[in-house]
C-alpha positions as CSV (number, residue, x, y, z in Angstrom):
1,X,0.0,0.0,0.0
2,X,2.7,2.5,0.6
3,X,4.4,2.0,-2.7
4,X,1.0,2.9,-4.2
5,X,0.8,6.4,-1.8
6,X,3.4,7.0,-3.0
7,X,3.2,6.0,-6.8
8,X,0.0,8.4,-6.1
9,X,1.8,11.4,-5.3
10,X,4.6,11.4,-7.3
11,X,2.6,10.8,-10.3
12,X,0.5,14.1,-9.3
13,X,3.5,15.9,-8.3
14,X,4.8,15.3,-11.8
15,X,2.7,17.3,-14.0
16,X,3.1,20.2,-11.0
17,X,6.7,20.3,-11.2
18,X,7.0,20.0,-14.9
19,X,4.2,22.4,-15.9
20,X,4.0,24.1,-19.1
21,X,8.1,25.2,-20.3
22,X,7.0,28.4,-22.3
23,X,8.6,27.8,-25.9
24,X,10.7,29.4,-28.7
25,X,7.8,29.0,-31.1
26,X,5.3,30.9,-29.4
27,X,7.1,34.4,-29.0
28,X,6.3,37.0,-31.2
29,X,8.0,37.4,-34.6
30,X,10.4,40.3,-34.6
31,X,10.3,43.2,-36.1
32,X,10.8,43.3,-39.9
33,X,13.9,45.2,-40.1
34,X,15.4,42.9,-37.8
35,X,16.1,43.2,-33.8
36,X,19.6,44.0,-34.7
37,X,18.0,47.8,-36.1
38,X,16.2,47.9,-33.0
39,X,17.3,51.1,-30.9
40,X,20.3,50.8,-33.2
41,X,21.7,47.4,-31.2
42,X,24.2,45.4,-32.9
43,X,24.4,41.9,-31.9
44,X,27.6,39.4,-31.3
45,X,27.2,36.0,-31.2
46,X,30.1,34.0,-29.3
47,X,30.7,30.0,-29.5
48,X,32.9,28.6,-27.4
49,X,34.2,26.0,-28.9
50,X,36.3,22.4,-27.9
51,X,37.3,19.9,-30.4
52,X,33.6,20.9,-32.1
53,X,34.8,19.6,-35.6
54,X,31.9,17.5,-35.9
55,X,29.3,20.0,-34.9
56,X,30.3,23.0,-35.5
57,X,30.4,23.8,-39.3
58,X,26.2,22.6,-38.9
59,X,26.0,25.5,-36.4
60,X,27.8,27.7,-38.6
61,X,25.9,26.5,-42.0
62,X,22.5,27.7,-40.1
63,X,24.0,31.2,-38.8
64,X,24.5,32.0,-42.7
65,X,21.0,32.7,-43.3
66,X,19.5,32.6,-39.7
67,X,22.0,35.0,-37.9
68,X,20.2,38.8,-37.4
69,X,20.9,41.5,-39.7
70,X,24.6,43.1,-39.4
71,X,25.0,40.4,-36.6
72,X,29.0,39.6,-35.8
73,X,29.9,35.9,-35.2
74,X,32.9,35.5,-32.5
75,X,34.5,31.5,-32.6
76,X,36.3,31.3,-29.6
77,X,38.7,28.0,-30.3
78,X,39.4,27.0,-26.9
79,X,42.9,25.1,-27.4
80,X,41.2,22.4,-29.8
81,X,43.6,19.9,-31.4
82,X,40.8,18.5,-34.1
83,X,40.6,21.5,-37.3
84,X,37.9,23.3,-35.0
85,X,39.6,27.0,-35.7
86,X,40.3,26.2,-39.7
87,X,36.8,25.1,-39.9
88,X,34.9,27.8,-38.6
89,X,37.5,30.3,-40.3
90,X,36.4,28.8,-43.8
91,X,33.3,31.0,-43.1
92,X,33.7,34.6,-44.4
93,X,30.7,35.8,-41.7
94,X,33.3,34.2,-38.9
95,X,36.0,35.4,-36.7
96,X,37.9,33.4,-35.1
97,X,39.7,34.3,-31.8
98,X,41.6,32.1,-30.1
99,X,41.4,31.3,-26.3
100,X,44.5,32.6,-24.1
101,X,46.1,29.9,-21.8
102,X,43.5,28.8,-18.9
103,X,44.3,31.3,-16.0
104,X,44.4,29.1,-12.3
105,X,41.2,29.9,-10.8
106,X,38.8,29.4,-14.0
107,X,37.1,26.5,-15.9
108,X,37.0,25.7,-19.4
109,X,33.7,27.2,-20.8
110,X,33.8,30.7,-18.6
111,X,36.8,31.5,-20.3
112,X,35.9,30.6,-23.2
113,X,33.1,32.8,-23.1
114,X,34.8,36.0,-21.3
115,X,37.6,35.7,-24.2
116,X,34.7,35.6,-26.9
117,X,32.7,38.4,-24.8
118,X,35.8,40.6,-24.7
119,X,36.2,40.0,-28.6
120,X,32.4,40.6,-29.2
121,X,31.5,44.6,-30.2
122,X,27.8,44.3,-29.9
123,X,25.3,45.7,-27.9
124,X,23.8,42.6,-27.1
125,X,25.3,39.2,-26.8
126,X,24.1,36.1,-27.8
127,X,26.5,32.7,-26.2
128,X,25.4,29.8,-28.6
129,X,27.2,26.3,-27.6
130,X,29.0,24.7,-30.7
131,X,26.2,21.9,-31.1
132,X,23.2,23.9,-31.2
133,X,21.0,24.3,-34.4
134,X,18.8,27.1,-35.1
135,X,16.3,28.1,-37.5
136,X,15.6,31.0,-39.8
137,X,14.1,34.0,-37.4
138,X,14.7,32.4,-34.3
139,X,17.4,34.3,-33.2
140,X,15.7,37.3,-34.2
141,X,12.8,36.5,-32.1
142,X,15.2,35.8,-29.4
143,X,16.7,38.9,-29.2
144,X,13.8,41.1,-29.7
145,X,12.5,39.4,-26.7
146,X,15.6,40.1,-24.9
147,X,15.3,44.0,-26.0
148,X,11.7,44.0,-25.0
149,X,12.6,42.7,-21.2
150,X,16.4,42.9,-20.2
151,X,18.2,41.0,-18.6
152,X,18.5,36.8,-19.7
153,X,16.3,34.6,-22.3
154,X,17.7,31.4,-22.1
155,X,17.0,28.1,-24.2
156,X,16.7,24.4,-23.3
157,X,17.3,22.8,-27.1
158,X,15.3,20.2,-27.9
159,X,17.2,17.5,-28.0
160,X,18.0,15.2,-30.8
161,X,18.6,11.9,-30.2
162,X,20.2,10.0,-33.1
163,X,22.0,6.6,-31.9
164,X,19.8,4.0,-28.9
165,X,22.3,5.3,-25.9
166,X,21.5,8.8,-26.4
167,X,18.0,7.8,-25.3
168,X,19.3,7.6,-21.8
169,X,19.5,11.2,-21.4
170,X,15.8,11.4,-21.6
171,X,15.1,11.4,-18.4
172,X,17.6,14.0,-17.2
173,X,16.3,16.5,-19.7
174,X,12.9,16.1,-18.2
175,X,14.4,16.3,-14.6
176,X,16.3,19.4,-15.9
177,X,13.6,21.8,-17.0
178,X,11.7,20.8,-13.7
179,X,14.6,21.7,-11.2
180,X,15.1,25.1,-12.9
181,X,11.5,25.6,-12.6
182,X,10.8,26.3,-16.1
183,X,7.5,25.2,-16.7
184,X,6.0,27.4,-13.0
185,X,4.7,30.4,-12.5
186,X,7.8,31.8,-10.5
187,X,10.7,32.7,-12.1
188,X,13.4,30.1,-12.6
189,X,16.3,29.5,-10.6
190,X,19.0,28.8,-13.2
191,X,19.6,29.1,-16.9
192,X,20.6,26.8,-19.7
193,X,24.1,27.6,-20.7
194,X,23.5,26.3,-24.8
195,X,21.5,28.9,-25.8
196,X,21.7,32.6,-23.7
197,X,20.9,35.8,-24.9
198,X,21.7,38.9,-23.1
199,X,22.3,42.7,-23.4
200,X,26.1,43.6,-22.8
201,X,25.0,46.2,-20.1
202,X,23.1,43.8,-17.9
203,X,25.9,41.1,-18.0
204,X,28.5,42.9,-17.1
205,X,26.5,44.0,-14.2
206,X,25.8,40.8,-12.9
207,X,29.8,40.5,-13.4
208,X,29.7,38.0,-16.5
209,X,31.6,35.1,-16.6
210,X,34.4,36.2,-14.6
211,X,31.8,36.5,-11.7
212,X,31.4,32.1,-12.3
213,X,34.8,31.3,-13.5
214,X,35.3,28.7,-11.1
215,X,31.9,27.3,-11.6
216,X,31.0,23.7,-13.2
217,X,27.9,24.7,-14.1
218,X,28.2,28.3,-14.9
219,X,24.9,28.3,-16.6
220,X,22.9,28.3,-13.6
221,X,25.4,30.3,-10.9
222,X,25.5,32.9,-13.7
223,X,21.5,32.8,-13.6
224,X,21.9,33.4,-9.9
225,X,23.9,36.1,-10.7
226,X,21.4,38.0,-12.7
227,X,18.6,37.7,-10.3
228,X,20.7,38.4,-7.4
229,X,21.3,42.1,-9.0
230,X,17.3,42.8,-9.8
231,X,17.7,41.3,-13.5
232,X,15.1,39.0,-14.7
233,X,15.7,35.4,-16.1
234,X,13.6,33.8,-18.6
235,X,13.8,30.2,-19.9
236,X,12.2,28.9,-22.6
237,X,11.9,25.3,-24.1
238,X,13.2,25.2,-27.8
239,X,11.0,22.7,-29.4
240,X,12.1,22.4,-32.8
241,X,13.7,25.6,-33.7
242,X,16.8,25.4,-31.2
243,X,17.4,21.9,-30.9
244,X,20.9,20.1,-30.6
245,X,22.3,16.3,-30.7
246,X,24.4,16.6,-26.9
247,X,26.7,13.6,-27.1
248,X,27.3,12.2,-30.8
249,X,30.7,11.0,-29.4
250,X,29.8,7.9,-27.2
251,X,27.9,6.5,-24.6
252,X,31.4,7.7,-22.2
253,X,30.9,11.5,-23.1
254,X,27.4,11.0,-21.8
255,X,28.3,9.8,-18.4
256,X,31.0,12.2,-18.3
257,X,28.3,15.2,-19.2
258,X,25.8,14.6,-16.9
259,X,28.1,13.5,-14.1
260,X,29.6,16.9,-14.5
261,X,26.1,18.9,-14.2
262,X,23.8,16.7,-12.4
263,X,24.1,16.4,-8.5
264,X,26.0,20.2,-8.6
265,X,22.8,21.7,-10.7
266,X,20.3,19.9,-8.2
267,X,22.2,21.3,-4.9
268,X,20.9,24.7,-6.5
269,X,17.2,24.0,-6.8
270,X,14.3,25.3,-5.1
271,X,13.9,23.4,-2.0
272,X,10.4,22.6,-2.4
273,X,11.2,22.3,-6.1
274,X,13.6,19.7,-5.4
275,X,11.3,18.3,-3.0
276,X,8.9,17.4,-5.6
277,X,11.3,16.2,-8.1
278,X,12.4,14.0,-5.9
279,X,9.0,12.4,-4.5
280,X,8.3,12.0,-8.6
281,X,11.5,10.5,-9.5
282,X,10.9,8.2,-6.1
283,X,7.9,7.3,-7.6
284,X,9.2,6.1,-10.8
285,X,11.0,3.5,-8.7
286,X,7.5,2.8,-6.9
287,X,5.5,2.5,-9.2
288,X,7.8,-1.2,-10.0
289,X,7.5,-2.1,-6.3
290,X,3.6,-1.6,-7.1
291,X,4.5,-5.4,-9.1
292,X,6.0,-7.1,-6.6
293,X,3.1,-6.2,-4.2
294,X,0.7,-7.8,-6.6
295,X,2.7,-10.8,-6.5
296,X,2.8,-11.0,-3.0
297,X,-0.7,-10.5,-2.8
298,X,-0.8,-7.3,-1.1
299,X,-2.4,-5.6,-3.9
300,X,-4.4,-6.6,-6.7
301,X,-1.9,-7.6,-9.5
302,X,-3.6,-6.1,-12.2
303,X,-3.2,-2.7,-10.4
304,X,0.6,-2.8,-12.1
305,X,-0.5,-3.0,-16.1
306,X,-2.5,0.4,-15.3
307,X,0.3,2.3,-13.0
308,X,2.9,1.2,-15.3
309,X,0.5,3.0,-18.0
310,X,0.0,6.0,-16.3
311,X,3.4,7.0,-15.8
312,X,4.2,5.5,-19.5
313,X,1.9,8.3,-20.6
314,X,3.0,11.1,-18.3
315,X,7.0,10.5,-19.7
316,X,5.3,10.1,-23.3
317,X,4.2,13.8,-22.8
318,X,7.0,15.1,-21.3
319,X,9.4,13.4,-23.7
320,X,8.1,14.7,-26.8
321,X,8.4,18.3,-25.3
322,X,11.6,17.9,-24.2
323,X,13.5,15.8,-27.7
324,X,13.1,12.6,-29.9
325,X,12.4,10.2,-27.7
326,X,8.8,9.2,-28.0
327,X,6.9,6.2,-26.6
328,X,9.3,3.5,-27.1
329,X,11.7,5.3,-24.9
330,X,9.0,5.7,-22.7
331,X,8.1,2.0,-22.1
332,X,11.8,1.6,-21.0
333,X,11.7,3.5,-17.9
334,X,13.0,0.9,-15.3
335,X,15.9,0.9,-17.4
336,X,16.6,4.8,-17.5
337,X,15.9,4.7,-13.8
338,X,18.6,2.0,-13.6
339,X,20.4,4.4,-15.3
340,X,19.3,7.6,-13.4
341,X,20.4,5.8,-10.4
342,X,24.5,5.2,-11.5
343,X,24.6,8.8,-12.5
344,X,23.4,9.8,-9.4
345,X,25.5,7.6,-8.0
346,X,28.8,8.5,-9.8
347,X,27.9,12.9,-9.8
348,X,27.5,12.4,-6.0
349,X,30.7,10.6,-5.5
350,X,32.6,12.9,-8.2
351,X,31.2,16.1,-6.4
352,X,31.4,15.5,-2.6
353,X,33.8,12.9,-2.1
354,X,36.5,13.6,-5.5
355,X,36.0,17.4,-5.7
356,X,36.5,17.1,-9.4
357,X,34.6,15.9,-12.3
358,X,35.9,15.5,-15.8
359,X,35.1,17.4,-19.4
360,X,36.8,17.4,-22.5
361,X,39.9,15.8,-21.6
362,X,39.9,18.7,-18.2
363,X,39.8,17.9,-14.4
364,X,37.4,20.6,-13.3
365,X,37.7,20.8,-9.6
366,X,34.2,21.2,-7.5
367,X,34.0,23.8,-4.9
368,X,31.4,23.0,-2.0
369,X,28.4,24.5,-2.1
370,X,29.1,26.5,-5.9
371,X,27.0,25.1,-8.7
């Protein structure tokens, strides 16, 4: 009975903590000259980018025609050893700077994008990760709504999952727009670091990236950042027009990414936020135990065919909002909680007991209680 409370709970807790992620897709087209005219703002992009050979000339090919009017593109090559820097510099719309020796103190990505920032001469700033694709007008909506509000718009891409591991990161995306509070009515508590558009005057005063140079996930401490000095945050889900494919490389990069960003990010969510998220992912586990009480004969068995349903079509809905993973992904949910559960596991481990996680070939050290 009290795997069934709680199968009960969770499941209900589930829809509140995911809610409804505002989208890309739904904001206002911009204006026809372009956001880039608006109050005559120009508009940087800046890509950090890490052995992005593979990904980044797709980025690239889409910010031909989708980048805004008069909009300069900053590559920042971050000490890559695979062609990334003569790649993106076969662009003409590119420029390539490349990233000073790693100063003690910072981690790989906040320098990155402090070098490109510091290279970047527009008004507003727009820091795209080297995986991301975009389509036509969507940066211009971006940035218009950026212009209309100050401070951050942020993007969760929608992610695109190619080969059957990638799949496993269903679940975490999900997890991720709940624990930022995306989908609720209060404003979130972190950012997604892929896709962040801001205006050059409200970033440096929440101190940029220099202000999280020693963070691991400087996504969501620089989101902190913002709304620590009076800045608003927005996040927005990118359905199909800002999506991106996060781990083409293996199965290992995988474990290594969410390692990296997964028990640190949670440590800086909403305490009854994280409450809930936690009673609903409990309940995923539950809802198996609901099973074995059937068998025992503590509960009608064929209580299990119609929880294992439920929750089947709650992660059917929230997959398809969050990438491609669909229902077939869906009916494998014991095994992405098996899954879930080494993660956990291994973030935990790598972040309280190791003080160091691993990225792109870099020890990244984790300070206690930072994100």
């Amino acid at each position: 009975m009290t795997n069934l409370i709680m199968v009960a709970a969770g499941w209900l807790l589930g829809w509140y903590a995911f809610g409804r992620p505002r989208t890309v897709d739904r904001l206002p087209a911009a204006p026809a000259d372009g956001p880039s005219a608006v109050d005559g703002r120009r508009v940087s992009i800046v890509v950090p980018a890490r052995n992005e050979a593979a990904s980044l000339p797709l980025l690239l090919s889409d910010l031909a025609t989708a980048r805004p009017d008069g909009c300069q593109v900053v590559v920042v090559d971050d000490h890559s050893t695979d062609g990334t820097a003569r790649l993106a510099a076969g662009f003409d719309f590119v420029t390539v700077v490349p990233a000073p020796p790693l100063p003690p103190g910072w981690t790989g990505k906040p320098w990155a994008c402090a070098t490109g920032a510091g290279a970047a001469t527009g008004d507003v700033l727009v820091f795209l990760d080297a995986d991301v694709r975009v389509d036509d007008g969507t940066l211009d909506r971006l940035v218009a709504r950026q212009l209309q509000q100050g401070g951050m718009v942020s993007v969760q891409p929608w992610h695109t999952a190619v080969r059957l591991y990638e799949r496993l990161s269903a679940l975490f995306n999900v997890i991720a727009l709940m624990g930022i509070g995306a989908g609720g009515r209060r404003p979130p508590t972190g950012a997604f670091g892929p896709v962040i558009v801001t205006g050059r005057a409200d970033y440096e005063r929440a101190g940029g990236h220099a202000a999280v140079r020693h963070c691991v996930v400087e996504d969501v401490a620089l989101a902190q950042n913002y709304r620590a000095a009076g800045l608003p945050v927005e996040v927005l889900a990118g359905e199909r027009s800002v999506r991106f494919r996060m781990y083409p490389d293996g199965s290992h990069s995988l474990l290594q990414g969410w390692t990296k960003n997964f028990v640190t990010g949670a440590g800086s969510t909403a305490p009854l936020r994280l409450g809930a998220v936690v009673v609903w992912v409990t309940s995923l586990g539950a809802s198996l135990g609901v099973l074995f009480d059937g068998l025992s004969g503590e509960l009608p068995v064929v209580l299990f065919p119609a929880v294992y349903a439920l929750f089947v079509g709650q992660l059917v809905w929230m997959f398809r909002r969050t990438g491609s993973f669909g229902v077939r992904t869906a009916l494998a949910y014991p095994l992405l909680m098996a899954f879930f559960a080494v993660v956990f596991a291994r973030s935990a481990w790598r972040t309280y007991v190791r003080r160091s996680v691993t990225w792109r070939g870099r020890a990244v050290p984790v300070r206690a209680g930072r994100p």
